[in-house]
N, C-alpha and C positions, 0 to 999 in steps of 0.2 A: 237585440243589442244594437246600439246606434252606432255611426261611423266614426264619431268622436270617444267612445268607449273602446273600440277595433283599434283607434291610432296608439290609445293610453296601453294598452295590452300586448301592441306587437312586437316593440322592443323587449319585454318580458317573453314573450317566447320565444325570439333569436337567441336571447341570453341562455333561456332553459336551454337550445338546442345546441346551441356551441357548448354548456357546460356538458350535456350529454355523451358528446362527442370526446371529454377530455376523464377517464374515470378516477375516482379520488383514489389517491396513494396516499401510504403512511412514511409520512416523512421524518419520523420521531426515532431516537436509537431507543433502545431497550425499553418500547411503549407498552409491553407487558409488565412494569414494572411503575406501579400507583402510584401517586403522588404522595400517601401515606403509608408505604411498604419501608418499613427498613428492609431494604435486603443484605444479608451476611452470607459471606463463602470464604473460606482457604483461600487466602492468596497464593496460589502454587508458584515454585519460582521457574522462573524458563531453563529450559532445556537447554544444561552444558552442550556448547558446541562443538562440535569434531572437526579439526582441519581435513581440509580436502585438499584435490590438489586444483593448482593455480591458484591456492592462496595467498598473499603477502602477510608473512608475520616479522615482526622486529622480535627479535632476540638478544636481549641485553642483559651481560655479563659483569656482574660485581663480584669483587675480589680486595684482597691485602694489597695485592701487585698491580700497580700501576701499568707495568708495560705487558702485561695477561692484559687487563683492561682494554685497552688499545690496539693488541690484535684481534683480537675475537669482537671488538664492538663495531666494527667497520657495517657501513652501511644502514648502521643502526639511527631509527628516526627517534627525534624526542615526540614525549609523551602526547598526543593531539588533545585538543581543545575538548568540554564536554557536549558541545556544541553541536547536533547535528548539520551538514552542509550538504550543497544540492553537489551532485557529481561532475565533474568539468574537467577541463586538462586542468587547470592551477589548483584543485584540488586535491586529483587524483596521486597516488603518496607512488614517487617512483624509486626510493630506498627502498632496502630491506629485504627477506628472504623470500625469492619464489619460489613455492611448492612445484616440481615438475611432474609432468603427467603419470608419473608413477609413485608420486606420493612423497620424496628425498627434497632435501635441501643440502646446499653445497656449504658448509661450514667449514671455515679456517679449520685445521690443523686435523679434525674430525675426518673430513670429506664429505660425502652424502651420507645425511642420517634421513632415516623413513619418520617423518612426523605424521604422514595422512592418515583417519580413523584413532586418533588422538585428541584428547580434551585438552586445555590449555595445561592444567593441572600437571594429567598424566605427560604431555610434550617436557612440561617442567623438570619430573621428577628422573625423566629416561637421558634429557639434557646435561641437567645435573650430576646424574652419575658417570656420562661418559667424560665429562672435561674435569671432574677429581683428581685423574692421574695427572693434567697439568698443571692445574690451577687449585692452590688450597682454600678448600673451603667457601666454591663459590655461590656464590645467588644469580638465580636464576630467571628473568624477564620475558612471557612473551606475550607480546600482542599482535591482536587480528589487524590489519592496515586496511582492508578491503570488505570490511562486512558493509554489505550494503541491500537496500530494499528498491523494487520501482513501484510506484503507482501512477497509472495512466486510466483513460478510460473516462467517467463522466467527472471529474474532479477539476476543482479551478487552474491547480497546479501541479501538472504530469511534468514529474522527473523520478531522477534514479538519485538515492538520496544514502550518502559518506553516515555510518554512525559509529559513532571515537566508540563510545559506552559498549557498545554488543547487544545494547539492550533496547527492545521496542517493540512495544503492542501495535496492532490493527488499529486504534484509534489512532496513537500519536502518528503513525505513519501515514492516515489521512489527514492531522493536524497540518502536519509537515508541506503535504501535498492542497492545502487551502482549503479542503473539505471538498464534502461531494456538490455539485451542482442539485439543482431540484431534479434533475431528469435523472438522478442516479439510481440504480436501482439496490436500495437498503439491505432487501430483504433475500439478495440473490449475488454477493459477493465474491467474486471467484479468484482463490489463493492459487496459486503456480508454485510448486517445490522442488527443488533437484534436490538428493540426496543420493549417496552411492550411488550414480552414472546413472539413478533412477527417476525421472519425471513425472510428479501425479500432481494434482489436481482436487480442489474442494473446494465446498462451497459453502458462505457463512451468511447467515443474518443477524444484520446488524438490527433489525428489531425487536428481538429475544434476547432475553438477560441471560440465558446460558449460553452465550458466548464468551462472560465472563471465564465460567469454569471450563473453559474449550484450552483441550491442548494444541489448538492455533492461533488463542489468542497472543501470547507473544510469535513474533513473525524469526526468522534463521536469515543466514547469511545466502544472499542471496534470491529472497522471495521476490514474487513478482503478483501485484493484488490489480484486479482489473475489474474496475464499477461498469458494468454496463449500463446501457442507456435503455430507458422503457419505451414502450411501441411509440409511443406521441414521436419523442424524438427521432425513432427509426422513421417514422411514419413523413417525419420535417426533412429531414435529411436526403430521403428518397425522393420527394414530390419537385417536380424542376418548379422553374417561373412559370411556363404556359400551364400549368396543371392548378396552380392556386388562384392563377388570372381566372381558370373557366369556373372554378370554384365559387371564387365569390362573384362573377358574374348568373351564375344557378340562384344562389342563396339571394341575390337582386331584385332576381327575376320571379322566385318563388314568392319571395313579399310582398311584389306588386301584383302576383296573379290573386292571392288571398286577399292584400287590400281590398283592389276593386269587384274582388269576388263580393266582398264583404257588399260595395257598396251599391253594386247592380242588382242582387239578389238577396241582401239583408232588411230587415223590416223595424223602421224602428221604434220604440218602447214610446 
């Protein structure tokens, strides 16, 4: 092989070798799933949520009576946008009723009624019967003020994110969050849950179309979804400046011993 055949080849094996060093990831959502697949599943709908405590709910009271109306609605926020927002102080809803740690909220004329391990529904309908005895025939409003999700981790856009609706999948919660960077790792997603004073933990891939039919694809009040970063990036993150200087000072140095290896000891055609 001649010296000028060596020069045309050596940038092709730097490239093969840096590519070596970088292993292909699948960067596609639900890549099990063809480009000529119709795929069909049940849309399941998400799971009625249960108030807990430290939640803020608005509790709005319709009635005949004007001035019922206006004691019992104190505090009460209007209806929020359907809009989700990133979490902030001018966002964050500071009306309304706080759940305290043992599950009550302090209602006009009421006092503490227990809403925690109630669905809005059921909160509704247990509402509604106690305030009969003052109010005829009332209707009964309530909503979550604080359902919220975070996503941090390899994503353009880590925050903690306000949803008015109550409703939100794993994907749109990474829409929200600008989607994952390249370094995310798809196929290794880890959900954070509290439920009853309970904290667990799972893990989803976003590569698999049964994620679809996953009872974690829509996300609860208060999830926390964390993309880790794959080895390259651990790998970036870890390495100081002196360690990359001696790096490509090697890979310099290895070119030029193989160049003129080539050219002291090669024979040409």
């Amino acid at each position: 092989m001649s010296s000028v055949s060596f020069r045309k080849i050596l940038p092709l094996l730097l490239l093969w070798l840096l590519a070596a060093c970088n292993p292909t990831r699948n960067l596609v959502y639900f890549s099990n799933l063809k480009d000529n697949d119709r795929y069909q599943t049940p849309a399941e709908a998400p799971v009625e949520l249960r108030l807990q405590p430290n939640d803020l709910v608005s509790i709005k009271v319709s009635s005949l009576n004007p001035e019922s109306n206006a004691l019992f609605n104190r505090g009460v926020l209007a209806a929020p946008g359907a809009a989700a927002t990133t979490l902030s102080s001018e966002s964050t809803p500071t009306e309304g009723y706080l759940l305290d740690q043992e599950g009550n909220v302090d209602f006009p004329v009421l006092g503490k009624v227990k809403l925690s391990g109630l669905t809005n529904t059921e909160a509704t309908t247990k509402m509604t019967g106690l305030l009969q005895q003052y109010v005829k025939s009332p209707i009964i409003t309530i909503r979550l003020l604080n359902f919220k999700v975070t996503v941090i981790g390899e994503v353009n856009r880590p925050s903690t994110f306000l949803v008015p609706t109550q409703r939100i999948t794993v994907l749109e919660a990474l829409g929200l969050a600008g989607d994952m960077t390249a370094y995310g790792r798809r196929e290794n997603v880890l959900l954070v849950r509290e439920q009853n004073q309970v904290r667990s933990t799972t893990r989803l891939n976003l590569n698999d179309k049964a994620l679809l039919t996953s009872p974690y694809f829509y996300l609860q009040q208060n999830d926390v979804i964390y993309v880790a970063p794959d080895k390259i990036k651990q790998v970036q993150a870890s390495t100081n400046a002196l360690t990359l200087t001696l790096a490509g000072m090697a890979i310099t140095i290895v070119a030029a011993v193989l160049f003129n290896f080539q050219n002291i000891f090669g024979t040409n055609n």
